[in-house]
C-alpha positions as a printed Julia matrix, in Angstrom:
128×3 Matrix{Float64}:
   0.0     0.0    0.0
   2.52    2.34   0.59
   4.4     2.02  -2.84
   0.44    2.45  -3.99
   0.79    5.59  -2.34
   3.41    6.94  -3.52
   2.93    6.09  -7.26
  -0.28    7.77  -7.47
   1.01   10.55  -5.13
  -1.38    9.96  -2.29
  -1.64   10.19   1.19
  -1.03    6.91   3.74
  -2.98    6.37   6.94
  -1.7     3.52   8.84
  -4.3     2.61  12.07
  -1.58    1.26  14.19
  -1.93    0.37  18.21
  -1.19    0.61  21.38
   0.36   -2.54  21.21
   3.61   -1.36  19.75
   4.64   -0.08  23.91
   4.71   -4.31  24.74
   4.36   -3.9   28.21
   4.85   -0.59  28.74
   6.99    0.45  31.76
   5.25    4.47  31.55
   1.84    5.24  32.06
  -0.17    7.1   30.47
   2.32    6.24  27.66
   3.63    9.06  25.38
   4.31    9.74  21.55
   7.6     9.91  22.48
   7.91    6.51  24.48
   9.59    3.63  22.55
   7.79    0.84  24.78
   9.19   -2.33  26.2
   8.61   -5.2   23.74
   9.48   -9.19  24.6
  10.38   -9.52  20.69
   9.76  -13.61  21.35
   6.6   -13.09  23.99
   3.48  -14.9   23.31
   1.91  -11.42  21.55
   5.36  -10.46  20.44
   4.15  -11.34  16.47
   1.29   -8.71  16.72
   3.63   -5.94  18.87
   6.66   -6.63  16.03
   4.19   -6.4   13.17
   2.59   -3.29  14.31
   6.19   -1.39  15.23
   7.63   -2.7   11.73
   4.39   -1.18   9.75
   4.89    1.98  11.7
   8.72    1.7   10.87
   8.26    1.55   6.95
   5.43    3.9    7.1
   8.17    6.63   8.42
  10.89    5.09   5.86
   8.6     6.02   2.95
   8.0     9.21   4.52
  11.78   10.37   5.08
  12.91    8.1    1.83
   9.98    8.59  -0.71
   9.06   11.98   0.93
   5.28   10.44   1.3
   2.72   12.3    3.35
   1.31    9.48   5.99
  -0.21    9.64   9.24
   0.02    7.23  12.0
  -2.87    6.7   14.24
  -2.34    4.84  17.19
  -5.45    3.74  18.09
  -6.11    2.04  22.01
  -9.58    0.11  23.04
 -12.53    1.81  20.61
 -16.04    0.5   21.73
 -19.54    1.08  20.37
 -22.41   -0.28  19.02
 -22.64   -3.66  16.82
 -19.38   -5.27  18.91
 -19.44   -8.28  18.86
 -20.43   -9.5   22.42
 -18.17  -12.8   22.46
 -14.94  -11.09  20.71
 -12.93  -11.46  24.18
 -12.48   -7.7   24.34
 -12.58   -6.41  27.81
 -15.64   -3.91  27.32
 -17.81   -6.76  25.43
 -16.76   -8.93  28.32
 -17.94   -6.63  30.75
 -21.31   -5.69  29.05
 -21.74   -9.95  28.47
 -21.33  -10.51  31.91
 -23.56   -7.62  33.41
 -26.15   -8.67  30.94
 -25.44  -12.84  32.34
 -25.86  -11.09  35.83
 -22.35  -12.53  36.26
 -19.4   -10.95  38.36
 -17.19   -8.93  35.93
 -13.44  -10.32  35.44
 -10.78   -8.51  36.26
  -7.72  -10.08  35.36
  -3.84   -9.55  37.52
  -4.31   -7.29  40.27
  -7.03   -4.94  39.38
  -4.77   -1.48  39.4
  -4.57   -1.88  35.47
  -5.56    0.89  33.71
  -6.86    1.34  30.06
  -7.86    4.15  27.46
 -10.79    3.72  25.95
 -12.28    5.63  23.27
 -16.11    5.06  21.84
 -16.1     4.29  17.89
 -17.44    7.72  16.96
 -15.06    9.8   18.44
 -12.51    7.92  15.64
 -14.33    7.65  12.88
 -15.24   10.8   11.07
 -18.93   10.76   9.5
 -18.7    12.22   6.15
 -22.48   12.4    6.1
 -22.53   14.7    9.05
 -19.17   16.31   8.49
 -18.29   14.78  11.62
Protein backbone atom coordinates (compact mmCIF):
# COMPACT_ATOMS: atom_id res chain seq x y z
CA UNK A 1 0.00 0.00 0.00
CA UNK A 2 2.52 2.34 0.59
CA UNK A 3 4.40 2.02 -2.84
CA UNK A 4 0.44 2.45 -3.99
CA UNK A 5 0.79 5.59 -2.34
CA UNK A 6 3.41 6.94 -3.52
CA UNK A 7 2.93 6.09 -7.26
CA UNK A 8 -0.28 7.77 -7.47
CA UNK A 9 1.01 10.55 -5.13
CA UNK A 10 -1.38 9.96 -2.29
CA UNK A 11 -1.64 10.19 1.19
CA UNK A 12 -1.03 6.91 3.74
CA UNK A 13 -2.98 6.37 6.94
CA UNK A 14 -1.70 3.52 8.84
CA UNK A 15 -4.30 2.61 12.07
CA UNK A 16 -1.58 1.26 14.19
CA UNK A 17 -1.93 0.37 18.21
CA UNK A 18 -1.19 0.61 21.38
CA UNK A 19 0.36 -2.54 21.21
CA UNK A 20 3.61 -1.36 19.75
CA UNK A 21 4.64 -0.08 23.91
CA UNK A 22 4.71 -4.31 24.74
CA UNK A 23 4.36 -3.90 28.21
CA UNK A 24 4.85 -0.59 28.74
CA UNK A 25 6.99 0.45 31.76
CA UNK A 26 5.25 4.47 31.55
CA UNK A 27 1.84 5.24 32.06
CA UNK A 28 -0.17 7.10 30.47
CA UNK A 29 2.32 6.24 27.66
CA UNK A 30 3.63 9.06 25.38
CA UNK A 31 4.31 9.74 21.55
CA UNK A 32 7.60 9.91 22.48
CA UNK A 33 7.91 6.51 24.48
CA UNK A 34 9.59 3.63 22.55
CA UNK A 35 7.79 0.84 24.78
CA UNK A 36 9.19 -2.33 26.20
CA UNK A 37 8.61 -5.20 23.74
CA UNK A 38 9.48 -9.19 24.60
CA UNK A 39 10.38 -9.52 20.69
CA UNK A 40 9.76 -13.61 21.35
CA UNK A 41 6.60 -13.09 23.99
CA UNK A 42 3.48 -14.90 23.31
CA UNK A 43 1.91 -11.42 21.55
CA UNK A 44 5.36 -10.46 20.44
CA UNK A 45 4.15 -11.34 16.47
CA UNK A 46 1.29 -8.71 16.72
CA UNK A 47 3.63 -5.94 18.87
CA UNK A 48 6.66 -6.63 16.03
CA UNK A 49 4.19 -6.40 13.17
CA UNK A 50 2.59 -3.29 14.31
CA UNK A 51 6.19 -1.39 15.23
CA UNK A 52 7.63 -2.70 11.73
CA UNK A 53 4.39 -1.18 9.75
CA UNK A 54 4.89 1.98 11.70
CA UNK A 55 8.72 1.70 10.87
CA UNK A 56 8.26 1.55 6.95
CA UNK A 57 5.43 3.90 7.10
CA UNK A 58 8.17 6.63 8.42
CA UNK A 59 10.89 5.09 5.86
CA UNK A 60 8.60 6.02 2.95
CA UNK A 61 8.00 9.21 4.52
CA UNK A 62 11.78 10.37 5.08
CA UNK A 63 12.91 8.10 1.83
CA UNK A 64 9.98 8.59 -0.71
CA UNK A 65 9.06 11.98 0.93
CA UNK A 66 5.28 10.44 1.30
CA UNK A 67 2.72 12.30 3.35
CA UNK A 68 1.31 9.48 5.99
CA UNK A 69 -0.21 9.64 9.24
CA UNK A 70 0.02 7.23 12.00
CA UNK A 71 -2.87 6.70 14.24
CA UNK A 72 -2.34 4.84 17.19
CA UNK A 73 -5.45 3.74 18.09
CA UNK A 74 -6.11 2.04 22.01
CA UNK A 75 -9.58 0.11 23.04
CA UNK A 76 -12.53 1.81 20.61
CA UNK A 77 -16.04 0.50 21.73
CA UNK A 78 -19.54 1.08 20.37
CA UNK A 79 -22.41 -0.28 19.02
CA UNK A 80 -22.64 -3.66 16.82
CA UNK A 81 -19.38 -5.27 18.91
CA UNK A 82 -19.44 -8.28 18.86
CA UNK A 83 -20.43 -9.50 22.42
CA UNK A 84 -18.17 -12.80 22.46
CA UNK A 85 -14.94 -11.09 20.71
CA UNK A 86 -12.93 -11.46 24.18
CA UNK A 87 -12.48 -7.70 24.34
CA UNK A 88 -12.58 -6.41 27.81
CA UNK A 89 -15.64 -3.91 27.32
CA UNK A 90 -17.81 -6.76 25.43
CA UNK A 91 -16.76 -8.93 28.32
CA UNK A 92 -17.94 -6.63 30.75
CA UNK A 93 -21.31 -5.69 29.05
CA UNK A 94 -21.74 -9.95 28.47
CA UNK A 95 -21.33 -10.51 31.91
CA UNK A 96 -23.56 -7.62 33.41
CA UNK A 97 -26.15 -8.67 30.94
CA UNK A 98 -25.44 -12.84 32.34
CA UNK A 99 -25.86 -11.09 35.83
CA UNK A 100 -22.35 -12.53 36.26
CA UNK A 101 -19.40 -10.95 38.36
CA UNK A 102 -17.19 -8.93 35.93
CA UNK A 103 -13.44 -10.32 35.44
CA UNK A 104 -10.78 -8.51 36.26
CA UNK A 105 -7.72 -10.08 35.36
CA UNK A 106 -3.84 -9.55 37.52
CA UNK A 107 -4.31 -7.29 40.27
CA UNK A 108 -7.03 -4.94 39.38
CA UNK A 109 -4.77 -1.48 39.40
CA UNK A 110 -4.57 -1.88 35.47
CA UNK A 111 -5.56 0.89 33.71
CA UNK A 112 -6.86 1.34 30.06
CA UNK A 113 -7.86 4.15 27.46
CA UNK A 114 -10.79 3.72 25.95
CA UNK A 115 -12.28 5.63 23.27
CA UNK A 116 -16.11 5.06 21.84
CA UNK A 117 -16.10 4.29 17.89
CA UNK A 118 -17.44 7.72 16.96
CA UNK A 119 -15.06 9.80 18.44
CA UNK A 120 -12.51 7.92 15.64
CA UNK A 121 -14.33 7.65 12.88
CA UNK A 122 -15.24 10.80 11.07
CA UNK A 123 -18.93 10.76 9.50
CA UNK A 124 -18.70 12.22 6.15
CA UNK A 125 -22.48 12.40 6.10
CA UNK A 126 -22.53 14.70 9.05
CA UNK A 127 -19.17 16.31 8.49
CA UNK A 128 -18.29 14.78 11.62
Amino acid sequence: MLGLAKRIGARFLLTSTSEVYGDPLQHPQVETYWGNVNPIGVRSCYDEGKRTAETLTMDYHRGANLEVRIARIFNTYGPRMCIDDGRVVSNFVAQALRKEPLTVYGDGKQTRSFQYVSDLVVDEADGR
